[in-house]
One Martini backbone bead per residue (centre of mass of N, CA, C, O) as a GRO file, in nm:
protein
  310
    1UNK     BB    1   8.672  11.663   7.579
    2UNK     BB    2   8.698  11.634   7.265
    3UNK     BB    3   8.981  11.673   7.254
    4UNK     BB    4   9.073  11.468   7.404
    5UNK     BB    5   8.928  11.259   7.221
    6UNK     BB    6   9.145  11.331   6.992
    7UNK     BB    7   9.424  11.324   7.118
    8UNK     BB    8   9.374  10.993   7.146
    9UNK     BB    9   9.316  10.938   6.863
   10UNK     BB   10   9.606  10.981   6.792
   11UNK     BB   11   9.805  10.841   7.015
   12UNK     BB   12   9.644  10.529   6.937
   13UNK     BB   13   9.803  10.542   6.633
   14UNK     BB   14  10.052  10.511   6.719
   15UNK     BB   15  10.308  10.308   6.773
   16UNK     BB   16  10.387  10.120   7.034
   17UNK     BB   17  10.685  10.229   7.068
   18UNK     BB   18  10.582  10.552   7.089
   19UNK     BB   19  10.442  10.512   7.334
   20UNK     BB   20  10.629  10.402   7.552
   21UNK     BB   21  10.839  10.624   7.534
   22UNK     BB   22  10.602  10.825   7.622
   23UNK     BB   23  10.548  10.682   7.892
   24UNK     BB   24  10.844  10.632   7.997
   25UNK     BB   25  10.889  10.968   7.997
   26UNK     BB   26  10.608  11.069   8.202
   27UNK     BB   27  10.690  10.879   8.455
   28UNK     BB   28  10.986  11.016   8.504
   29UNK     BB   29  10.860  11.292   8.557
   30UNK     BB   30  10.658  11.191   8.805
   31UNK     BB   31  10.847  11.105   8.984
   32UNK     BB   32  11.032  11.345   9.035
   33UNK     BB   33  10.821  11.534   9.113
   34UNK     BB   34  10.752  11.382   9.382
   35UNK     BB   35  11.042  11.363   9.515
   36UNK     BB   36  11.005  11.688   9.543
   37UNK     BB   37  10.795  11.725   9.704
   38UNK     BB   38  10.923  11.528   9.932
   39UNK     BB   39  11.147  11.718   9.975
   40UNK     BB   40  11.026  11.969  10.056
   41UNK     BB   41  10.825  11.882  10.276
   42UNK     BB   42  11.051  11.760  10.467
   43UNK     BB   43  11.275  12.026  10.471
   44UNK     BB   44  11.077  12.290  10.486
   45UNK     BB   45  10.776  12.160  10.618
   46UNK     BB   46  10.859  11.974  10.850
   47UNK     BB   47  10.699  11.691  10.712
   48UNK     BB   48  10.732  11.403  10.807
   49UNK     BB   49  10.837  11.137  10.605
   50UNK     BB   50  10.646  10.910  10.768
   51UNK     BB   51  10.392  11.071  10.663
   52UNK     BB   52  10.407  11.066  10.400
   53UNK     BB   53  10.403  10.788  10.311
   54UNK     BB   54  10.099  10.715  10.457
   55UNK     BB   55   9.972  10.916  10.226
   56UNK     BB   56  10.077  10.770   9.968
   57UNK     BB   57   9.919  10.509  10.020
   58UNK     BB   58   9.647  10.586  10.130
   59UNK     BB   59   9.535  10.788   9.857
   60UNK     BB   60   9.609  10.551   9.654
   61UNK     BB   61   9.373  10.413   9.660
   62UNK     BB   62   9.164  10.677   9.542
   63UNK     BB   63   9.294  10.640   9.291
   64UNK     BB   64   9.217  10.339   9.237
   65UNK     BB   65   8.894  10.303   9.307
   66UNK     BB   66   8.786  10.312   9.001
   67UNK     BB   67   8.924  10.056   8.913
   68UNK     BB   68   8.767   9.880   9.101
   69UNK     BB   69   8.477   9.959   9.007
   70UNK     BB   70   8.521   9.872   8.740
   71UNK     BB   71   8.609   9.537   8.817
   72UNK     BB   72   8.417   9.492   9.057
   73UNK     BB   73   8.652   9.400   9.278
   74UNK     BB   74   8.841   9.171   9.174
   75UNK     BB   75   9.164   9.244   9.249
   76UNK     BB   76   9.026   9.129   9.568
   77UNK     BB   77   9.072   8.838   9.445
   78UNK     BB   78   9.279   8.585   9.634
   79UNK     BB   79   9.545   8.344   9.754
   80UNK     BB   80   9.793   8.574   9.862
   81UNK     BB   81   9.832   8.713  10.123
   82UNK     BB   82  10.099   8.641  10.255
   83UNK     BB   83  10.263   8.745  10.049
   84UNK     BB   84  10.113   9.054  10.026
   85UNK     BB   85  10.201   9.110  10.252
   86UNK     BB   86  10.537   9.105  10.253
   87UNK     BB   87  10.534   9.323  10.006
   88UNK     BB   88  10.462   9.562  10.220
   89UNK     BB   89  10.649   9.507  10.437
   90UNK     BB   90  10.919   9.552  10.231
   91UNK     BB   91  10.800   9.817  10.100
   92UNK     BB   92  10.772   9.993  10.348
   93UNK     BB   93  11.035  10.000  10.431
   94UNK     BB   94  11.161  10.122  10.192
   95UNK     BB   95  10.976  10.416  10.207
   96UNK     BB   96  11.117  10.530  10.456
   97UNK     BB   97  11.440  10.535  10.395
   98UNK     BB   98  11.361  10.720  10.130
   99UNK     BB   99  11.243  10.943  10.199
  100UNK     BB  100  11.427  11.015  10.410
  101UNK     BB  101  11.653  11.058  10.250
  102UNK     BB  102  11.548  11.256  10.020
  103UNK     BB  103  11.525  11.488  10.248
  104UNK     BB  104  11.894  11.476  10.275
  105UNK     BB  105  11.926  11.467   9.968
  106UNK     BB  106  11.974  11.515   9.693
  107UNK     BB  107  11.822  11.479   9.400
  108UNK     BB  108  12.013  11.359   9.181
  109UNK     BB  109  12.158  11.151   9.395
  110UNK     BB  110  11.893  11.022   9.444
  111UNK     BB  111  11.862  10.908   9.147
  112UNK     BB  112  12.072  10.773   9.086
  113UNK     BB  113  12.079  10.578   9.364
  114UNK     BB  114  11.780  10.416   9.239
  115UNK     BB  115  11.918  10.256   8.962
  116UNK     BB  116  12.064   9.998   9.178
  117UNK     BB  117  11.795   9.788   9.192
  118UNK     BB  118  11.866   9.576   9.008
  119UNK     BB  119  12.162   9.472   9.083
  120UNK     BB  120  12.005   9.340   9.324
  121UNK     BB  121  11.784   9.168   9.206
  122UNK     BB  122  12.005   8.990   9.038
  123UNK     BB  123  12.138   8.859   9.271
  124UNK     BB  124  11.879   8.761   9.389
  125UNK     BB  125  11.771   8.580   9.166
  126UNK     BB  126  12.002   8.391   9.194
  127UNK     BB  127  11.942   8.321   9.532
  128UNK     BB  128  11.643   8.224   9.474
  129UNK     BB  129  11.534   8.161   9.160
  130UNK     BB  130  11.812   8.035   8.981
  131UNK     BB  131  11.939   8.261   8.818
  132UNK     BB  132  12.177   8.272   8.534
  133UNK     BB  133  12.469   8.481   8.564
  134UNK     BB  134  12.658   8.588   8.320
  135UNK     BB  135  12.956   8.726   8.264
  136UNK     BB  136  12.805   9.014   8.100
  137UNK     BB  137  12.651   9.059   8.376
  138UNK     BB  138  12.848   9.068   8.595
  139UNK     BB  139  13.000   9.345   8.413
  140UNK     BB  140  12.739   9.516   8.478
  141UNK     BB  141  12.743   9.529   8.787
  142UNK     BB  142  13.002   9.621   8.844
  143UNK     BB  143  12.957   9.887   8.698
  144UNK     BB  144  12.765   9.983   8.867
  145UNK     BB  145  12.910   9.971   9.168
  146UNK     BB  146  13.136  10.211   9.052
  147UNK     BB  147  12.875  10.434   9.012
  148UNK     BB  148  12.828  10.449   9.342
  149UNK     BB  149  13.094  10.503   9.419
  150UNK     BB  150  13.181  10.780   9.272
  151UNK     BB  151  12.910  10.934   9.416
  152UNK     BB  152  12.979  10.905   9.689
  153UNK     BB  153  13.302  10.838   9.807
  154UNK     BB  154  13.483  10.664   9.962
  155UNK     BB  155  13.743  10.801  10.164
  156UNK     BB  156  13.709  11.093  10.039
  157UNK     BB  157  13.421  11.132  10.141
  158UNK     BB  158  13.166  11.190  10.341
  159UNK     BB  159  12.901  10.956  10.400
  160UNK     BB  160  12.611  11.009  10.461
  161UNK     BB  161  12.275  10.923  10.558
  162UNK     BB  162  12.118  10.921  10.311
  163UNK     BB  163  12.264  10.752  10.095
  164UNK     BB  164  12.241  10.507  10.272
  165UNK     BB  165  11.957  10.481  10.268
  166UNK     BB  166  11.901  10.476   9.955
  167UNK     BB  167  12.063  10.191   9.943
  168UNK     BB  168  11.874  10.051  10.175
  169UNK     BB  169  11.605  10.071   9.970
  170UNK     BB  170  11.725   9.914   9.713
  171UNK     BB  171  11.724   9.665   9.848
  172UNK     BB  172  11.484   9.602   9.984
  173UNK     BB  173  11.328   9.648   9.698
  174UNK     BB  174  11.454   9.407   9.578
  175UNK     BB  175  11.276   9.172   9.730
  176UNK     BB  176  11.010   9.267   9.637
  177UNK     BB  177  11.103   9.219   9.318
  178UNK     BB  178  11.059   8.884   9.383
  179UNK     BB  179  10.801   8.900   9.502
  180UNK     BB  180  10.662   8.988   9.264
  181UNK     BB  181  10.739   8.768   9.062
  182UNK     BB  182  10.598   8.544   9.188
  183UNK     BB  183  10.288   8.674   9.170
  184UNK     BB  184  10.271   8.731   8.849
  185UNK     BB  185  10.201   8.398   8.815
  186UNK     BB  186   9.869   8.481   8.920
  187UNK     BB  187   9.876   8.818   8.927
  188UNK     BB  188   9.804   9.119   8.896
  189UNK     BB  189   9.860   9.404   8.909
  190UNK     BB  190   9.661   9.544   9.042
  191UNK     BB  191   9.646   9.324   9.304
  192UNK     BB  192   9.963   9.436   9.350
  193UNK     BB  193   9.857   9.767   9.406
  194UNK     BB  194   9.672   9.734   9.604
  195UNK     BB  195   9.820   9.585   9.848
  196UNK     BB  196  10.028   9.770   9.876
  197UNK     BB  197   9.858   9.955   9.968
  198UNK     BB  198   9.689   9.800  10.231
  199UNK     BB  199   9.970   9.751  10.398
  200UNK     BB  200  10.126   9.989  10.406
  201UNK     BB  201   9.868  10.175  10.555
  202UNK     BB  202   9.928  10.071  10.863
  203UNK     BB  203  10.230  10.075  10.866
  204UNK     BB  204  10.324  10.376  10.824
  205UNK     BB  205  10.127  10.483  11.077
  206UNK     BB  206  10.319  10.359  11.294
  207UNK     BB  207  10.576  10.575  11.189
  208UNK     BB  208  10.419  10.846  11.215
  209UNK     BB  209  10.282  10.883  11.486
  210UNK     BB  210  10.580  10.958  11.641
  211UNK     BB  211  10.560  11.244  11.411
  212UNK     BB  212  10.272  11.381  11.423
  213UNK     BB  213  10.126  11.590  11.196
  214UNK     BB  214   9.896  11.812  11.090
  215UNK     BB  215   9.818  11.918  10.791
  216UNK     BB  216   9.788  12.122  10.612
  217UNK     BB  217   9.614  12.244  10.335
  218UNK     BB  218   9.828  12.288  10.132
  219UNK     BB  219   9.982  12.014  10.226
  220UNK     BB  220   9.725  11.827  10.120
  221UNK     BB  221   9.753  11.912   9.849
  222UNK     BB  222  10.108  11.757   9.839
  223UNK     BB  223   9.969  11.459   9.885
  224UNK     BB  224   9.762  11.428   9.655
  225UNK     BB  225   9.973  11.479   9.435
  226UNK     BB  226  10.161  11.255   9.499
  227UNK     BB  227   9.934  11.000   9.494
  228UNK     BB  228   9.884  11.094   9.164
  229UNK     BB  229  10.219  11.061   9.057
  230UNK     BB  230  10.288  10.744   9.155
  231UNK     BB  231  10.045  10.597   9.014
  232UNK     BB  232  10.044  10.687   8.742
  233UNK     BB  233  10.333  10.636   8.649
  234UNK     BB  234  10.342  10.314   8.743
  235UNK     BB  235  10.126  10.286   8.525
  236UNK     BB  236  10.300  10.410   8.284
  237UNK     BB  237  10.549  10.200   8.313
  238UNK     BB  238  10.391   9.934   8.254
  239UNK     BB  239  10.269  10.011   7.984
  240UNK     BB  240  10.553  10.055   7.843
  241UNK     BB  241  10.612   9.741   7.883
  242UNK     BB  242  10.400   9.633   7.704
  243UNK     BB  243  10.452   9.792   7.407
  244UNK     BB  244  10.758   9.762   7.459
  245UNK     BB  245  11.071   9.699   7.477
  246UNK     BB  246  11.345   9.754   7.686
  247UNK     BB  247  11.540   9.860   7.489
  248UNK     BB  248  11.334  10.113   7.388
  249UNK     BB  249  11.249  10.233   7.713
  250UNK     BB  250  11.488  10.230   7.924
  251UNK     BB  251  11.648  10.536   7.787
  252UNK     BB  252  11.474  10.691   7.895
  253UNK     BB  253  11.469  10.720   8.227
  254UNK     BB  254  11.729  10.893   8.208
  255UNK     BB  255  11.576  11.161   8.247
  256UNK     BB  256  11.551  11.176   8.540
  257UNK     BB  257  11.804  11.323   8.613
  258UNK     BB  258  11.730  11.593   8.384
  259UNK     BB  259  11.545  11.654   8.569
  260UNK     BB  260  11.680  11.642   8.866
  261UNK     BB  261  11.884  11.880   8.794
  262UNK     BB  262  11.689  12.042   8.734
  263UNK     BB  263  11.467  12.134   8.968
  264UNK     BB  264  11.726  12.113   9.185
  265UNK     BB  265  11.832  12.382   9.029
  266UNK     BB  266  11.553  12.578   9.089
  267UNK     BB  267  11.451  12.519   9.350
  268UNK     BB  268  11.726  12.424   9.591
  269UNK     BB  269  11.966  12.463   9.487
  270UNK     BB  270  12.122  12.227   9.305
  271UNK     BB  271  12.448  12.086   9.192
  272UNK     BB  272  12.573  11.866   9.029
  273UNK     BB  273  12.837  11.679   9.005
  274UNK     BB  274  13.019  11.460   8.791
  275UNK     BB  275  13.049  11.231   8.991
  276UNK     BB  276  12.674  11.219   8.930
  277UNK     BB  277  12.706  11.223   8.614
  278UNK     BB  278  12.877  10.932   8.552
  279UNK     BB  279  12.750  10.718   8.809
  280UNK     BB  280  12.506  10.723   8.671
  281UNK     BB  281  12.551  10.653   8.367
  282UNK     BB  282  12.679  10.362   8.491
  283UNK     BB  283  12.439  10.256   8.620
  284UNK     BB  284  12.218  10.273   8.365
  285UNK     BB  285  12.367  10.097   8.171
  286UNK     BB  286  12.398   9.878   8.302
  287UNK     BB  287  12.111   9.780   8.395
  288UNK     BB  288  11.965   9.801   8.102
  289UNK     BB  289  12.143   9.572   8.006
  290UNK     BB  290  12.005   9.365   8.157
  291UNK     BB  291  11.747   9.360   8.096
  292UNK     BB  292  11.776   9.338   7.779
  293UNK     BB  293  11.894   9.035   7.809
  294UNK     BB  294  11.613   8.945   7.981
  295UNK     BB  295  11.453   9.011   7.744
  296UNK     BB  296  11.601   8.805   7.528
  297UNK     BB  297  11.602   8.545   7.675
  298UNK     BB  298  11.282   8.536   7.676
  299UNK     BB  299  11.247   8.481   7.386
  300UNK     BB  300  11.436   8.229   7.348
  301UNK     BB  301  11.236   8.024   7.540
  302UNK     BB  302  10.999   8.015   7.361
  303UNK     BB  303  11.048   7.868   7.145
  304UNK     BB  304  11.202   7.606   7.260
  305UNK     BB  305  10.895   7.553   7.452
  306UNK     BB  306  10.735   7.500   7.205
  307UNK     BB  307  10.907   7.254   7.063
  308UNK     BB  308  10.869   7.080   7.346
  309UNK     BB  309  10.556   7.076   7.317
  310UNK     BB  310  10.547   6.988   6.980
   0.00000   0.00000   0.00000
């Protein structure tokens, strides 16, 4: 225990954007580690996805809830449930679309095409929010759905099912992060991340029902692992995005495909082909520029309104 408490204090010592780095670094490597658990077990154990996604949702509760006794439980109090319905039912619906995409995916080309979720939020905010996007975030949305073309390859060779589900799952998944922007303005993250477990798990449980097996001893083992696995994650990845820009931590995430190739050639037998890192690289590099640009943007408005409030 004094280790880790040595070790916390040289860690928050470090300048916060080496922390970002090293929180976004961290992430990626834990989401990819999830995956590769969820698509094993879709796989090999033929524990069906929509199994996996119910006890990812149900399980990531017991992992929130030190922090909700910690905050005694004030992140459950809201005003705008219907809306957090409404986010739980749309990320749930994304999230039964990828666990089964990535059952019958490679993991690298699944990671890959999972990159594409901004460039649809971007469109989806222009039309719901009324974010104007000029030309050269235009440009950087086309490069990344060419760097989509490369990978999946339509016309050149068969489209399966899986790239299907992961590109239909991270649309879904880009309405969720519409609805999240809109919470963000009255709801805590907290908030906004434990309501999305209790809506989530009995959408799921109710298609989970359908292909039901009680997993073995071994197998709820690698549902707990993975339920601590995607909620540390998320917790930090936004934490990461909390301590520095986003132009400084989001070149980080592009290792989730260098673990996403590691991984899936070591446990899968999986060898990434040339152009899914070419489109995933166009894919990642495109994305990063929106980010980066929307978070420049919203710097530039701050003074602005600070000067017409003054």
């Amino acid at each position: 225990m004094s280790k880790f408490i040595v070790f916390k204090h040289y860690v928050d010592r470090l300048p916060a954007p080496v922390r970002g780095v090293l929180l976004m670094a961290l992430a990626a490597a834990m989401f990819v580690c999830m995956h590769a658990i969820i698509r094993d077990l879709g796989k090999n154990a033929e524990l069906h996805p929509f199994e996996i996604a119910f006890f990812r949702s149900f399980l990531g509760l017991f992992v929130l809830a030190p922090l909700l006794i910690r905050q005694r439980f004030q992140p459950l109090r809201t005003n705008n449930m219907k809306l957090l319905f409404l986010r739980g039912a749309v990320n749930a619906a994304a999230m039964l679309m990828f666990f089964y995409g990535l059952s019958i995916t490679p993991l690298a080309e699944a990671t890959a095409l999972g990159f594409t979720a901004p460039l649809f939020a971007t469109l989806l905010a222009m039309l719901f929010l009324g974010e104007v996007v000029r030309i050269r975030r235009w440009i950087a949305i086309l490069i990344g759905f060419a760097g989509t073309l490369v990978i999946i390859q339509p016309g050149v060779t068969d489209v399966g099912l899986g790239p299907i589900l992961i590109l239909s799952a991270t649309i879904v998944w880009s309405f969720a992060l519409i609805i999240i922007k809109f919470l963000t303005r009255t709801e805590s993250s907290v908030t906004i991340t434990v309501y999305a477990s209790v809506f989530l798990s009995p959408i799921t449980l109710v298609a989970a029902s359908f292909f039901w097996r009680w997993p073995t001893v071994e197998e709820a083992g690698w549902l707990c692992l993975i339920a601590v696995l995607g909620t540390i994650a998320q917790i930090s990845m936004n934490q990461s995005l909390k301590l520095a820009d986003a132009s400084v931590v989001l070149p980080v995430d592009f290792s989730k495909l260098i673990w996403a190739a590691f991984i899936g050639f070591f446990i899968f037998d999986e060898l990434p082909d040339l152009y899914t890192w070419i489109g995933g690289a166009m894919i990642f590099v495109s994305t990063t520029y929106i980010a980066v640009r929307e978070s420049r943007l919203k710097k530039q408005a701050v003074p602005s309104s600070d000067k017409a409030s003054g």
